[in-house]
C-alpha positions as CSV (number, residue, x, y, z in Angstrom):
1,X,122.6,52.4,129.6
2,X,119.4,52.9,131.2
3,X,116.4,55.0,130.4
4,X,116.1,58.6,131.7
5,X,113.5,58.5,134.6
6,X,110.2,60.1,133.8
7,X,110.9,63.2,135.3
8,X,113.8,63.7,133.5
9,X,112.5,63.5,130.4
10,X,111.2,66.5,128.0
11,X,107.7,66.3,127.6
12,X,106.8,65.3,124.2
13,X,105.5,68.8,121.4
14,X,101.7,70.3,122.1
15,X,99.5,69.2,119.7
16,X,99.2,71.9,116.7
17,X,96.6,74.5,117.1
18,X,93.8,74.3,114.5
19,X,93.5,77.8,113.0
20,X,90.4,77.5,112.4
21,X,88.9,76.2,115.7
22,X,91.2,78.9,117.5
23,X,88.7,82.0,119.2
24,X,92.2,84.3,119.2
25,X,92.6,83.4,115.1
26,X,89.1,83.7,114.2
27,X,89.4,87.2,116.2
28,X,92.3,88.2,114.6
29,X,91.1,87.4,111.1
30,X,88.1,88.8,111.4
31,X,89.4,92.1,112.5
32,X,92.2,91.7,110.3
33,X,89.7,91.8,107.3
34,X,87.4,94.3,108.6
35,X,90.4,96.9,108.8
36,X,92.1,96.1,105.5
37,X,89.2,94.3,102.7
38,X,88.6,98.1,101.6
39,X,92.1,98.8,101.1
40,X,93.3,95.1,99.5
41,X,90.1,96.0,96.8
42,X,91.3,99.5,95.5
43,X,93.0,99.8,92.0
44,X,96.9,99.5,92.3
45,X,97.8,103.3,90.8
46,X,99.2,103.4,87.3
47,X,102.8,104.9,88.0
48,X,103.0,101.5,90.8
49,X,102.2,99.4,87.9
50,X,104.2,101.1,85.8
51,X,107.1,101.3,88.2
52,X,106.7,97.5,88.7
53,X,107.0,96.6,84.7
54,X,110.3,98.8,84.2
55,X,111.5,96.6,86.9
56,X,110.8,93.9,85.3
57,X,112.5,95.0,82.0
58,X,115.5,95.8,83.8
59,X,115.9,92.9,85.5
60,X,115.4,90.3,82.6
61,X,118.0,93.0,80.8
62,X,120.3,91.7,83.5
63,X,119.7,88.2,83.1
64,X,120.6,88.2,79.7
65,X,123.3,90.0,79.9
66,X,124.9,87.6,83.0
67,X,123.7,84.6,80.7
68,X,125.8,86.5,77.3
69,X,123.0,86.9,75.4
70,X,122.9,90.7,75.0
């Protein structure tokens, strides 16, 4: 069986973009942090957190219960 001829043949992957040497990322990043840093830094509210922890209760409630322990 022969090879395919050159033409033929797919061309072999891009190289992978570094990230960080990307203008677009650095863009995107940039902006990306000047929209949202204030936002990310405020204090999760107190019912969230306390939403969050009743969740957890209840689901390591379930657990036990699937694996018989309660």
């Amino acid at each position: 069986m022969t090879d395919m001829p050159a033409r033929r043949r797919r061309p072999s992957a891009p190289a992978e973009c570094q990230p960080e040497n990307d203008a677009f990322d650095i863009w995107l990043g940039a902006s990306l942090r000047a929209a949202f840093d204030k936002v990310a830094a405020e204090p999760i509210p107190e019912d969230l957190l306390l939403m969050i922890e009743e969740d957890r209760a209840e689901r390591e409630r379930l657990r036990r219960r699937r694996r018989g322990e309660g």
